[in-house]
LUMMARMI-557539 format. One line per 4 residues: number of its first residue (from 1); for each residue x, y, z of N, C-alpha, C. Coordinates in steps of 0.05 Angstrom, whole numbers, plus 5000, padded with zeros to 4 digits. Example, Ala and Ser with C-alpha at 12.3 -4.5 7.8 and 13.67 -1.06 7.14 Angstrom:
1	5264:4886:5156:5246:4910:5156:5264:4934:5156; 5257:4955:5142:5273:4979:5143:5258:5001:5157
This chain:
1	4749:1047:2293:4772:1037:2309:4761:1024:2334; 4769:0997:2343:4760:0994:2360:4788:0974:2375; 4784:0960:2401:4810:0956:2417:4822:0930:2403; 4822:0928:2381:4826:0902:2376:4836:0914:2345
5	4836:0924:2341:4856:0938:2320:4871:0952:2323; 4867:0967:2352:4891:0981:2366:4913:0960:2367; 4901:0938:2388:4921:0920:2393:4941:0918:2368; 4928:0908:2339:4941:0902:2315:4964:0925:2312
9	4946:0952:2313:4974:0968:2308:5002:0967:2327; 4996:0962:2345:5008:0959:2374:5033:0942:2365; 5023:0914:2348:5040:0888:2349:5055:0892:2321; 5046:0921:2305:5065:0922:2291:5082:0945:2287
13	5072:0955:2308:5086:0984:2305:5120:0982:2303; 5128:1006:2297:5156:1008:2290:5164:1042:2293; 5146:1061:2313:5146:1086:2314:5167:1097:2328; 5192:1069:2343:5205:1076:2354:5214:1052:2355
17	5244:1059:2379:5271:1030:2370:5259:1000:2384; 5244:1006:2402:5243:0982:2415:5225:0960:2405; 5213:0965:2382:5202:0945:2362:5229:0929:2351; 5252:0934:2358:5278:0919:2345:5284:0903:2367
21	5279:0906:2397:5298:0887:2419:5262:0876:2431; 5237:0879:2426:5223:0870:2440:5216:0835:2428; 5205:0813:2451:5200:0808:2433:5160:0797:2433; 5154:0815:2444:5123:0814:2441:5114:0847:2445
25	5095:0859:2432:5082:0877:2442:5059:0872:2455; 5064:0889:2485:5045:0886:2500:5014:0905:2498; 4996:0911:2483:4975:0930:2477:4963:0927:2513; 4961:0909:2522:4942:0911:2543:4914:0885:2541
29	4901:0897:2566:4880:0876:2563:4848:0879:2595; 4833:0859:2582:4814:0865:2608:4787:0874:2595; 4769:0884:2617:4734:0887:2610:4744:0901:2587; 4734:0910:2557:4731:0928:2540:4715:0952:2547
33	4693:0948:2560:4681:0966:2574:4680:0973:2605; 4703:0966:2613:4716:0967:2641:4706:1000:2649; 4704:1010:2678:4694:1035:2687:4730:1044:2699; 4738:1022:2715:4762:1019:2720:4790:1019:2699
37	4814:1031:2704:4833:1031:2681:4855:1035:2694; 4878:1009:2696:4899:1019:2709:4925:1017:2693; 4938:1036:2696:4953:1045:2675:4984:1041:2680; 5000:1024:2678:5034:1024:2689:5050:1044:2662
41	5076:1039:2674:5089:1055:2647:5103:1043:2620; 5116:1011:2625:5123:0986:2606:5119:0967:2613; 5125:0945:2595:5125:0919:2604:5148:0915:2612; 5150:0891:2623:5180:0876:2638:5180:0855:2622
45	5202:0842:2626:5219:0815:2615:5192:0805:2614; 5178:0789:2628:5147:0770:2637:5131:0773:2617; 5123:0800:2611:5098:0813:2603:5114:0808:2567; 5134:0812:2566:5154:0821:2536:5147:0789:2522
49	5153:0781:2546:5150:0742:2532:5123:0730:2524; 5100:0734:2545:5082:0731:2542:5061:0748:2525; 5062:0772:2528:5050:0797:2502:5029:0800:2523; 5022:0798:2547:5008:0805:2558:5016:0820:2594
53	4996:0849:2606:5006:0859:2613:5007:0850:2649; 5029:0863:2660:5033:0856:2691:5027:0822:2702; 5043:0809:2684:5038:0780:2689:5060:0773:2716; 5083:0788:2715:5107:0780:2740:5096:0786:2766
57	5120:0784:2782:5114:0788:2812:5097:0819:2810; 5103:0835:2798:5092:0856:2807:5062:0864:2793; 5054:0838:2780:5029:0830:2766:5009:0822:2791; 5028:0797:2797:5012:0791:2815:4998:0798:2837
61	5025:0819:2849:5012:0839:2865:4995:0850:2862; 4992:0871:2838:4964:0875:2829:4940:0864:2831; 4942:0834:2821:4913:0823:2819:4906:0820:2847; 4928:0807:2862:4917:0812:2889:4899:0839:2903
65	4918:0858:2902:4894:0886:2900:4882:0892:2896; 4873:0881:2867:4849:0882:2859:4835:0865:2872; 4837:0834:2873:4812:0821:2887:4809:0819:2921; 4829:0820:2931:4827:0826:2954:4818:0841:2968
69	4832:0874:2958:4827:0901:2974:4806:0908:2960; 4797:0909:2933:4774:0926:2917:4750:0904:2916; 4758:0876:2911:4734:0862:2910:4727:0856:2885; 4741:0863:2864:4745:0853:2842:4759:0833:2837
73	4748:0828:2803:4763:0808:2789:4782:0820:2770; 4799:0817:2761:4816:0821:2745:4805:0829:2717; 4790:0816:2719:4780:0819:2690:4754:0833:2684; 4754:0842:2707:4726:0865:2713:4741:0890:2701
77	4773:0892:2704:4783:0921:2694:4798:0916:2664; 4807:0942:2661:4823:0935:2643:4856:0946:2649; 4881:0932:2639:4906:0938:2650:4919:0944:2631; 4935:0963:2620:4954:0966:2596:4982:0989:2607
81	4995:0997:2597:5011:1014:2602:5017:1037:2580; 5031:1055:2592:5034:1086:2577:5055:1073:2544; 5078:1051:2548:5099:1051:2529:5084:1017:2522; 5084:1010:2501:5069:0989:2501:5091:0958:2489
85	5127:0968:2488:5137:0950:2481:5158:0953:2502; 5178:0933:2520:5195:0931:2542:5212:0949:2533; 5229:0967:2551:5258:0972:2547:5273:0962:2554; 5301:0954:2539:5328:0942:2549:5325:0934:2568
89	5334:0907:2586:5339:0916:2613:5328:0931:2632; 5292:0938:2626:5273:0946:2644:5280:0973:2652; 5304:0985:2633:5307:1013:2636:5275:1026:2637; 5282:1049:2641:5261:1070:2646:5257:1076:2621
93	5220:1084:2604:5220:1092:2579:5232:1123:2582; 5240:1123:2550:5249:1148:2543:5231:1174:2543; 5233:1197:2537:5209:1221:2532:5195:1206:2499; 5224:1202:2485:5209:1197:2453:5198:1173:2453
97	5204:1160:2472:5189:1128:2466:5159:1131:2481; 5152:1144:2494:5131:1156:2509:5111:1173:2496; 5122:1191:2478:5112:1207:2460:5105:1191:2435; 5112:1175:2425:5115:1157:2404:5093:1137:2415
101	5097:1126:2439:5070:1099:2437:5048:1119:2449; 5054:1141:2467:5022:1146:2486:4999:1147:2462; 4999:1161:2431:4980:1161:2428:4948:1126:2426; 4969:1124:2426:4964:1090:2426:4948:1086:2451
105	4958:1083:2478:4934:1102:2501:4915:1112:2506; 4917:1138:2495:4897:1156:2487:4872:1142:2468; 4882:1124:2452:4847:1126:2443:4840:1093:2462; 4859:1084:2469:4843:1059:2491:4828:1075:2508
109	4842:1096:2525:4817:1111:2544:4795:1127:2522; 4794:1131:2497:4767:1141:2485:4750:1114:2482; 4757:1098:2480:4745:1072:2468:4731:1069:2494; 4747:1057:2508:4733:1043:2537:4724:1060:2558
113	4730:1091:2549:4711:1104:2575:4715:1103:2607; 4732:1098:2609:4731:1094:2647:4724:1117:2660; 4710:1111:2686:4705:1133:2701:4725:1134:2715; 4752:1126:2722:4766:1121:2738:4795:1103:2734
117	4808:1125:2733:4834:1116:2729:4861:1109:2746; 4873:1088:2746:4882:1090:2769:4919:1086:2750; 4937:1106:2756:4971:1110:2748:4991:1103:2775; 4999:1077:2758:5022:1057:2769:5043:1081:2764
121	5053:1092:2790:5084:1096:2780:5085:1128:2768; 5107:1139:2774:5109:1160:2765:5103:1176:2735; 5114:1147:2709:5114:1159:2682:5078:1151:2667; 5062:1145:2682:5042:1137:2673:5025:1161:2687
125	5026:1157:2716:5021:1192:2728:5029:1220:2707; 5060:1221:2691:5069:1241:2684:5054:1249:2664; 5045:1225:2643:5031:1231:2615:5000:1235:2626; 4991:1223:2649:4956:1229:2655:4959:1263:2664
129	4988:1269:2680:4979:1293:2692:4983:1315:2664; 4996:1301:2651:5006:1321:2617:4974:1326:2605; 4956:1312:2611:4937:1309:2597:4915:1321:2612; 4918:1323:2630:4901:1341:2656:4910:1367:2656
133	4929:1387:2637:4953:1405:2641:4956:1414:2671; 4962:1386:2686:4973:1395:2712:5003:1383:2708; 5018:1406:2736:5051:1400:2730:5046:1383:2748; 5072:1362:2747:5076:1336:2762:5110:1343:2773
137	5111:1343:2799:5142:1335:2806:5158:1312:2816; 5135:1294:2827:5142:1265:2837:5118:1259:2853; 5118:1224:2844:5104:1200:2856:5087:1208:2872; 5109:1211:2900:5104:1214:2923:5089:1244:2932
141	5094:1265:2925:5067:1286:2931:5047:1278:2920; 5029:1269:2894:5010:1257:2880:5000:1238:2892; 5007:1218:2898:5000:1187:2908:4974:1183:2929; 4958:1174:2919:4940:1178:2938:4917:1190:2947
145	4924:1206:2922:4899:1234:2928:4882:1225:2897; 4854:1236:2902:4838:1228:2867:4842:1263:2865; 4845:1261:2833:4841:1288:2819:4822:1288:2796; 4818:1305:2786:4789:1294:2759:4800:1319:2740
149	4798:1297:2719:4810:1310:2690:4790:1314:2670; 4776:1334:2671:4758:1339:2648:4769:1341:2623; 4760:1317:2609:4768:1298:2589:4758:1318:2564; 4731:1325:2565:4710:1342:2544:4697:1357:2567
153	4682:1362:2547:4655:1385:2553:4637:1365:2565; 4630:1346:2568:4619:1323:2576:4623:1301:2596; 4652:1304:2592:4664:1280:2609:4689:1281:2626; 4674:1280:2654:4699:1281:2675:4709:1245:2684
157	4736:1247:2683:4743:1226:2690:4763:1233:2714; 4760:1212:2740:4780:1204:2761:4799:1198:2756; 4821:1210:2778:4856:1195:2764:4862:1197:2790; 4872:1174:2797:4883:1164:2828:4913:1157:2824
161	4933:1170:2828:4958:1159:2834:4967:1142:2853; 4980:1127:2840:4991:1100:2868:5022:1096:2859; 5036:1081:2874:5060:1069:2866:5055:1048:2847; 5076:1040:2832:5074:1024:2816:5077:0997:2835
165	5064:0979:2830:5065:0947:2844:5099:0946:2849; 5122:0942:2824:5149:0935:2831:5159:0949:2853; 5147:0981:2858:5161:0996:2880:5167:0982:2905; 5137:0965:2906:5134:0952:2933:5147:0925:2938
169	5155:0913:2916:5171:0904:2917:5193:0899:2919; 5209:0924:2910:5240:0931:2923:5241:0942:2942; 5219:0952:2957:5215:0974:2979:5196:0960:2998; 5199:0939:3011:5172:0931:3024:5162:0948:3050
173	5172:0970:3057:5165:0995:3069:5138:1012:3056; 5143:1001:3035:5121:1013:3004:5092:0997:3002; 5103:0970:3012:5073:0954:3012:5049:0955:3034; 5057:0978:3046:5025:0982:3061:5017:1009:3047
177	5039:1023:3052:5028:1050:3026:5006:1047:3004; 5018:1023:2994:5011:1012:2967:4973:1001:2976; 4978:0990:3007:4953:0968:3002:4933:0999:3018; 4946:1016:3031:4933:1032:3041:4909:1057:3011
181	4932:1053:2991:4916:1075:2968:4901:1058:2953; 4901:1031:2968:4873:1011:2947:4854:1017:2963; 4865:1021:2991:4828:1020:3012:4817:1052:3001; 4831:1070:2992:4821:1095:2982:4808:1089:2958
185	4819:1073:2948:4799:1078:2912:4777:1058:2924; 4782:1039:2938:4757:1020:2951:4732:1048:2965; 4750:1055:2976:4728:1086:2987:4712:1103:2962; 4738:1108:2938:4725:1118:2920:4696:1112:2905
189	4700:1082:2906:4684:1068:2887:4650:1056:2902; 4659:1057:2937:4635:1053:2954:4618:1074:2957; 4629:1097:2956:4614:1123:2977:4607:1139:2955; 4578:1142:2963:4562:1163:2950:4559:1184:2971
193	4562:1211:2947:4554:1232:2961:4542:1253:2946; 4536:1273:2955:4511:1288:2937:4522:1301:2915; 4544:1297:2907:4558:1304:2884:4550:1289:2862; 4537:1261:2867:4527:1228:2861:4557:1218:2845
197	4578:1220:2869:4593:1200:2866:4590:1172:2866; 4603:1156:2838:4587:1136:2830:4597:1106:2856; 4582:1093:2858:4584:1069:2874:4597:1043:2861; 4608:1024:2874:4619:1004:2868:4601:0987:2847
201	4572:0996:2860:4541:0981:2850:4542:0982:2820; 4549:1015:2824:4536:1023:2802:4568:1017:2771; 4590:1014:2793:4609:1017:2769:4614:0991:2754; 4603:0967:2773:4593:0945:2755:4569:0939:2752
205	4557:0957:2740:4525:0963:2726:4513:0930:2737; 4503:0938:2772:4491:0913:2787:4464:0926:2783; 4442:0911:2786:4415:0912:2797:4400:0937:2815; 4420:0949:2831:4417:0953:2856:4441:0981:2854
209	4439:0982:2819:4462:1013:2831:4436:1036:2829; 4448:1065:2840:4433:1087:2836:4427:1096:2810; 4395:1101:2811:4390:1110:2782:4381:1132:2782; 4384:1154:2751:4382:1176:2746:4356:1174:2746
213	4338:1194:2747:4303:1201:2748:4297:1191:2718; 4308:1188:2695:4289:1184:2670:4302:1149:2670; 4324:1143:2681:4322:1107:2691:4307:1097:2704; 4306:1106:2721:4277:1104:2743:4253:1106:2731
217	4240:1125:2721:4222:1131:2709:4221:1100:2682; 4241:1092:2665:4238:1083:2659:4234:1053:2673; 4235:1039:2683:4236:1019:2697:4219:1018:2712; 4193:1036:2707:4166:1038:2720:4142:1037:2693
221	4157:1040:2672:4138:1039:2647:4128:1016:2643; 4116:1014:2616:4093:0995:2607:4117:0960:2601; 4108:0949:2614:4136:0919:2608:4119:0914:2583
């Protein structure tokens, strides 16, 4: 299985009603091997038409965040959401429509691996914190803070809650909140510490990120 047959199942699924009023499924998109992973909860009208994710105003906001405040490109991460086809009228997804697409989610984060996750919005927060078995009561206590979800026996992954981009948009009280929990994951992703929290360097595998002793060691061997 790999993200490109997910997508296929994605565009034909029928595990739930909104394969009847959508008229594109949105699977997502971005690096395949992205370290980065930001997660909303559906698509909107924009995203429903085009089949691709966070393309509206509150898309754009995004990319701005990303290249502005983090220093990225868009396409350095990868972007998809928890429900992967619009609801009605941008209603809120259901529990069963949630339950019905997350697994679809779930193996995009086995596939692509991120060290670092970042949940638009409360219902994308609700299923990461379901999956962390931490309880969640709202947005706003969460937001802002990194938590780490030991994934396996092997693998810890970051989960940074933020508002979802639209918040800040109906709320422009919300848009420094919003640009303030980018300069934190920007913190996240710069600062090493003896824990060997990973670096910006290192999370787009540059020249110049920190290496483990048998990388090192290797990169002194016979060329």
């Amino acid at each position: 299985m790999d993200l490109q047959e997910i997508a296929e199942q994605v565009r034909n699924c029928r595990k739930c009603d909104l394969w009847k009023t959508r008229k594109n499924a949105v699977p997502g998109e971005g690096n395949p091997h992205a370290e980065i992973m930001f997660v909303g909860e559906a698509p909107g009208e924009n995203e429903d038409i085009e089949g691709k994710p966070f393309v509206g105003a509150a898309g754009k906001l995004l990319t701005k965040l990303i290249t502005e405040v983090l220093g990225l490109k868009r396409e350095d991460v990868f972007i998809t959401n928890v429900v992967k086809c619009r609801p009605p009228q941008n209603r809120d997804p259901t529990e069963e429509e949630m339950t019905a697409c997350s697994p679809y989610l779930r193996m995009q984060i086995d596939i692509i691996k991120p060290k670092l996750i970042i949940t638009l919005g409360r219902h994308s927060t609700l299923y990461l914190f379901s999956l962390m078995g931490k309880s969640f009561s709202s947005i706003t206590r969460v937001r802002g803070k990194e938590f780490e979800w030991k994934k396996d026996d092997n693998t810890v992954v970051k989960v940074f809650p933020t508002y979802h981009p639209a918040a800040a948009l109906y709320n422009p009280n919300l848009r420094k909140t919003l640009e303030d929990d980018f300069r934190k994951i920007k913190s996240i992703l710069t600062t090493t510490t003896s824990s060997k929290r990973v670096t910006l360097e290192y999370f787009m595998g540059g020249e110049n990120r920190p290496r483990d002793k048998g990388e090192e060691s290797n990169s002194h061997g016979v060329q």
